[in-house]
C-alpha positions in Angstrom: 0.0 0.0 0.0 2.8 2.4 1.1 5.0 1.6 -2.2 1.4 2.3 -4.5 1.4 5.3 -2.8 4.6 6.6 -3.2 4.2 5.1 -7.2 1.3 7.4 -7.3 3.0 10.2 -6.1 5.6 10.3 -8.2 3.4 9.9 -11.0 1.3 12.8 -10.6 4.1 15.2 -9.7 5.9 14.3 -13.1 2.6 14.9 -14.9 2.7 18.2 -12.4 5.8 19.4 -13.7 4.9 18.8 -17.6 4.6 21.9 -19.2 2.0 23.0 -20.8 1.1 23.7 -24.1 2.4 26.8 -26.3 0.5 29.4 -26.6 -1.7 28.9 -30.5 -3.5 32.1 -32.1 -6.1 31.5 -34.4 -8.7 32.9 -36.2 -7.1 35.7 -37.3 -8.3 36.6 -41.1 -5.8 38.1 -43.4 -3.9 39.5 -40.5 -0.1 38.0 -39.9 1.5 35.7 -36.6 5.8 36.3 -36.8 7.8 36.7 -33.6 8.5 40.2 -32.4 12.4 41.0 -32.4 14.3 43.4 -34.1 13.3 44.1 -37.5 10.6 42.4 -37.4 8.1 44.0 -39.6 5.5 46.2 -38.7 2.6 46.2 -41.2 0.9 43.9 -43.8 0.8 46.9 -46.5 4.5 48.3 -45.7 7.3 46.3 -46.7 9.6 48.4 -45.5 8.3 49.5 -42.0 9.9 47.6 -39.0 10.7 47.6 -35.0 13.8 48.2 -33.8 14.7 48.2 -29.8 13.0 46.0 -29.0 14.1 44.7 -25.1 14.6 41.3 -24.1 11.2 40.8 -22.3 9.8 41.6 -25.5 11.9 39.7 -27.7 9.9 36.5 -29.1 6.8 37.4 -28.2 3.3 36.8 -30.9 3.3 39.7 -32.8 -0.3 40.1 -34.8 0.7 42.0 -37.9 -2.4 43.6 -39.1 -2.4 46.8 -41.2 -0.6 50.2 -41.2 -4.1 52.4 -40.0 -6.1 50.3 -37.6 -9.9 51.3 -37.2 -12.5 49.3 -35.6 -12.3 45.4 -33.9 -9.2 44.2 -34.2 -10.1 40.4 -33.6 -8.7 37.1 -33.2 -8.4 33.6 -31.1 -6.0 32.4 -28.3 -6.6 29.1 -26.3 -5.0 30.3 -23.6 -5.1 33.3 -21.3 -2.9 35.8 -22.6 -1.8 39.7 -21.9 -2.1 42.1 -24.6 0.6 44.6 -25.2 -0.6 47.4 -27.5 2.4 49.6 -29.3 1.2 52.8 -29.4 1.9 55.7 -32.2 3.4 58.7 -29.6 2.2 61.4 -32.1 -1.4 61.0 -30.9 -3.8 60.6 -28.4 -4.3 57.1 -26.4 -7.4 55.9 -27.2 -7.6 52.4 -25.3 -9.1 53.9 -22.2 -8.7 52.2 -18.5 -8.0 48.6 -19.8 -4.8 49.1 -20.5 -2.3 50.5 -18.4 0.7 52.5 -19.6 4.8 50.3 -19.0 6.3 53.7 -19.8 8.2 51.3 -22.1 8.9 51.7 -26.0 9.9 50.5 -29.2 11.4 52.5 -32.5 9.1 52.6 -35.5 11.9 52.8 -38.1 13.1 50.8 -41.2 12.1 53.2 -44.3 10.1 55.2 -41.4 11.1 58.2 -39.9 12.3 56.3 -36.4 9.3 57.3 -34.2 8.6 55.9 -30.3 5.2 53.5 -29.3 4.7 53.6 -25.9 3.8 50.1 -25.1 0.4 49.8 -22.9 -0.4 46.5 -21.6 -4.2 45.1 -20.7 -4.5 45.0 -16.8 -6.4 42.1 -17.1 -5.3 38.5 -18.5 -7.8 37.8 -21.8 -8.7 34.4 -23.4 -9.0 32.0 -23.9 -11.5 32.4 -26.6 -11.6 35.3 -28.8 -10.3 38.5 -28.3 -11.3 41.8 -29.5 -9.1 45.1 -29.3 -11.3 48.3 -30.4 -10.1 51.1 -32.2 -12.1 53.9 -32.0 -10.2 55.5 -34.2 -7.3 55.3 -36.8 -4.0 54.3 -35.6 -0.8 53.1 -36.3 -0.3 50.5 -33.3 1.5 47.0 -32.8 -0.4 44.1 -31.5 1.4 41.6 -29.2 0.2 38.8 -27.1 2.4 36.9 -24.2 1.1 33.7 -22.9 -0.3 34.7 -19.3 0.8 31.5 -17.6 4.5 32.3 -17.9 4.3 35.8 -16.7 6.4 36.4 -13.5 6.4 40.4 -13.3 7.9 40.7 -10.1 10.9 39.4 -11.6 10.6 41.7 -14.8 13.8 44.2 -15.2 13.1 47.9 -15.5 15.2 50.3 -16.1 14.4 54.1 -15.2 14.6 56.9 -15.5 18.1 57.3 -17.5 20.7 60.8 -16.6 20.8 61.0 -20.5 17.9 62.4 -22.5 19.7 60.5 -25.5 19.9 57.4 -24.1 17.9 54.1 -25.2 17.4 50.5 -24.4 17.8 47.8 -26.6 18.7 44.4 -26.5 22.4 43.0 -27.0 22.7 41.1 -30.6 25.3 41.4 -33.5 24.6 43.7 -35.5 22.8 45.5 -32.8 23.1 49.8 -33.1 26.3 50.8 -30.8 25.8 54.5 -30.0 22.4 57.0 -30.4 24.4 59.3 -31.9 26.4 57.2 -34.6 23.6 55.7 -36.7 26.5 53.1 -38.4 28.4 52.0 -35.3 27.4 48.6 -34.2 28.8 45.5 -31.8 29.9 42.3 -33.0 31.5 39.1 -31.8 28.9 38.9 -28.7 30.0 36.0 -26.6 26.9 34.1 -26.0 26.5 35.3 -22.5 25.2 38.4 -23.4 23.4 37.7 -26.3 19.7 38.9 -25.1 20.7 41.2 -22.6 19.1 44.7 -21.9 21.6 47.4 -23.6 21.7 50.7 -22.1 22.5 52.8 -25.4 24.2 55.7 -25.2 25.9 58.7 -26.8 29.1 58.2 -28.5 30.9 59.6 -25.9 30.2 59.7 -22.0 31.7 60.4 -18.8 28.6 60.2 -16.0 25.7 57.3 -16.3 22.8 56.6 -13.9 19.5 54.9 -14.0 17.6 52.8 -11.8 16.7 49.1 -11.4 14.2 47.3 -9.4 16.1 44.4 -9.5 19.8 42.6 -8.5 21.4 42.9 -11.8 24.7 43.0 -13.0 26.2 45.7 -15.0 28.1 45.1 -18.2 30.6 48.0 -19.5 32.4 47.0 -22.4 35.1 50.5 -22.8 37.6 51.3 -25.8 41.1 49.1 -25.8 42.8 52.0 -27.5 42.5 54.0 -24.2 43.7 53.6 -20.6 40.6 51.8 -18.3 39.0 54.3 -16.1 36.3 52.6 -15.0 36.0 52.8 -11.2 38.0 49.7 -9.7 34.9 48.2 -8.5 34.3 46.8 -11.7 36.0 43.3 -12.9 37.3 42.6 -16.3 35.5 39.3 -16.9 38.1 38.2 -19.4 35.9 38.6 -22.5 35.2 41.4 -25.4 33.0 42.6 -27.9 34.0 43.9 -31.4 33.0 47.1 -31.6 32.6 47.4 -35.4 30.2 48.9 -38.8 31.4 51.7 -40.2 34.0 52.0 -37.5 37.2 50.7 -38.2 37.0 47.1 -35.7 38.1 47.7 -32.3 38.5 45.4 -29.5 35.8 46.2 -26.3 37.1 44.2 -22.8 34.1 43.8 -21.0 34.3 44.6 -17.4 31.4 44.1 -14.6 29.9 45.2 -11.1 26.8 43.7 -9.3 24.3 46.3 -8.4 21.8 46.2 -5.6 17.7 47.4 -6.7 18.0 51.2 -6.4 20.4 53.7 -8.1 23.4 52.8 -11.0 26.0 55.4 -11.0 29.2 55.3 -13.0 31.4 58.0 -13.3 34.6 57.9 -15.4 37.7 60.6 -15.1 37.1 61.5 -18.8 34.7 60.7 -22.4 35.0 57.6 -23.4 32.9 55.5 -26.1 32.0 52.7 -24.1 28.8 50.4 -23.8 26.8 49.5 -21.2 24.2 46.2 -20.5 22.0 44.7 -18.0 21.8 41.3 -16.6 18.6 40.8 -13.9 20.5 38.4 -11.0 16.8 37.1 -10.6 15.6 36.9 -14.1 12.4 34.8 -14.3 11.3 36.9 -17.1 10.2 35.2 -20.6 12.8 34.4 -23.0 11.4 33.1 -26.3 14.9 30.8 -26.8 15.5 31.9 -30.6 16.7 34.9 -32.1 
């Protein structure tokens, strides 16, 4: 009797700890399903309109491509509860009302358009499954994404804010990924895999003072020019790897260095300019990772 037991047991916790099934949208008419990342593009009738900075806890998320101008029900089906993150244009008015609530996060609108920021608003409320209807009361130029509500964790979400520099932007770490906001052909290469994914803090070109806050342990990446002295403050630890920093800039060599932050205030002073780069790692980071880039 004891061993059935314990048989039993074991059986049910293993069928416990099965995962469930991916998320599946349906039902969706002559609208697109692709995988939000950077790039990705932004409307059925514009080739050449796409995101760009788009942060890790977006990255590989179901993007519902629908139109450039969105008017009316904007309708489809999920079989599973989902949240519903809305990308909107920040020319106009909001016009979701109190269902949605504000992240006081953004993407880039950019490709062949002019690079322009959506605020991203997410539904308060988990929707589905079933079908789900998003009104638009008027004509809009807004992304549609959906992230299975089962595997959201949001106390473990990173956020970053605010940032000392009004040019600063977040990203995510990839090659190929835009090195400076104020060198539109600079780019990093050769990422080790370890920070493929990670939250970059983009900067200007050149800086000598950088804070922002985080609600989370994290550890902070700064990868800093090989062609100069380090003057990072010697609290930070070279890690033994480097990035290429590369495009249109002749390939240089980036030794990554790093410092573990408590939640709260990231300062980092330096004694002079330097072009360096900076990225995030959450120490507790239950947030949703797609697994392909």
């Amino acid at each position: 009797m004891g061993l059935l037991f314990i048989t039993t047991l074991v059986v049910v916790l293993q069928n416990a700890a099965q995962p469930s099934e991916s998320l599946s949208v349906t039902n969706y008419g002559t609208k697109q399903i692709s995988m939000m990342r950077h790039g990705e593009k932004y409307a059925t009738n514009r080739p050449c309109y796409a995101w760009e900075d788009v942060q890790p806890k977006y990255h590989g998320m179901t993007h519902i491509r629908g139109i450039n101008d969105k008017v009316g029900s904007f309708i489809f089906d999920v079989d599973a509860p989902v949240f519903v993150y809305l990308a909107v244009d920040s020319r106009y008015p909001y016009i979701h009302g109190i269902a949605f609530e504000n992240t006081h996060d953004k993407f880039m609108l950019g490709g062949c358009h002019s690079r322009t920021p959506f605020h991203i608003y997410r539904s308060k409320k988990a929707l589905g499954p079933g079908k789900v209807v998003v009104k638009f009361n008027a004509s809009r130029m807004t992304g549609v994404l959906v992230r299975d509500a089962r595997l959201v964790q949001p106390a473990a979400e990173l956020k970053i804010a605010p940032l000392s520099s009004t040019h600063a932007e977040l990203s995510m770490v990839r090659d190929g990924e835009k090195f400076s906001t104020n060198r539109a052909c600079y780019t990093m290469t050769n990422i080790p895999p370890r920070f493929y994914g990670l939250t970059h803090v983009r900067l200007l070109n050149d800086e000598k003072s950088i804070s922002f806050q985080i609600n989370v342990p994290a550890i902070i990446y700064v990868a800093i020019d090989s062609r100069y002295p380090n003057i990072l403050p010697s609290t930070f630890v070279f890690t033994g790897e480097k990035i290429v920093h590369a495009g249109c800039h002749s390939p240089t060599d980036f030794p990554v260095y790093s410092q573990k932050f408590a939640p709260g205030n990231v300062a980092i002073t330096l004694k002079k300019l330097r072009m360096l780069a900076v990225f995030v790692e959450p120490i507790v980071d239950n947030t949703f990772k797609s697994g392909i880039y």
